[in-house]
C-alpha positions in Angstrom: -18.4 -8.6 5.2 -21.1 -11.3 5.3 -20.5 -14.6 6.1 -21.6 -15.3 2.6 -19.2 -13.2 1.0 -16.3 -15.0 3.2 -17.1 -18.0 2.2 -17.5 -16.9 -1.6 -13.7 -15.7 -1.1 -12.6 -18.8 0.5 -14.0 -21.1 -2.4 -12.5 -18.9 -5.0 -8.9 -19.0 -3.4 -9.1 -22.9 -3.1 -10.2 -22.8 -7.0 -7.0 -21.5 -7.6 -5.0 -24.3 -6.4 -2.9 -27.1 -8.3 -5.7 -29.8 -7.7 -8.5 -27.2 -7.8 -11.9 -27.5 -6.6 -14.7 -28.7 -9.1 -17.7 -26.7 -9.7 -20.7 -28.0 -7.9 -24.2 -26.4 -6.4 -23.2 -28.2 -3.0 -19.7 -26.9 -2.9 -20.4 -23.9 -0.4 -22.9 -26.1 1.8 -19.8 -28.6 1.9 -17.3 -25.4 2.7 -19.8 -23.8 5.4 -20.0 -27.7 7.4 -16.3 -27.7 7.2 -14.7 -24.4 8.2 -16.1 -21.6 10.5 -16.5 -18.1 9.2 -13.3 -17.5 11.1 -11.3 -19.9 9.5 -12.0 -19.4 6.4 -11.2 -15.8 6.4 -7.9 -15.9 7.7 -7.6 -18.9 5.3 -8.3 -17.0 2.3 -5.1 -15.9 0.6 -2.5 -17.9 2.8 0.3 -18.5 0.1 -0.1 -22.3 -1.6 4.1 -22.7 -1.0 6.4 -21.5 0.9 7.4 -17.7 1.3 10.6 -15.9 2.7 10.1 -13.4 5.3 
């Protein structure tokens, strides 16, 4: 998967949280300077709350 297509991922997941993410041309420049490829993938999908084992 391309580091694009991480990132992509990641900003859709955050879009789905309770205070959301707002759509903006300069969000993935914003996500790229913040997290690393790395981090956003295992980011991507962590629960928002917490789960039971």
């Amino acid at each position: 998967m391309s580091e694009q297509e991480i990132y992509k991922r990641f900003i859709d997941w955050m879009k789905q949280t309770w205070y959301g993410l707002p759509e903006a041309d300069e969000m993935e420049p914003f996500i790229m300077a913040l997290y690393t490829p790395e981090e956003a993938s295992l980011l991507t999908g962590m629960p928002f709350g917490g789960k039971s084992l």
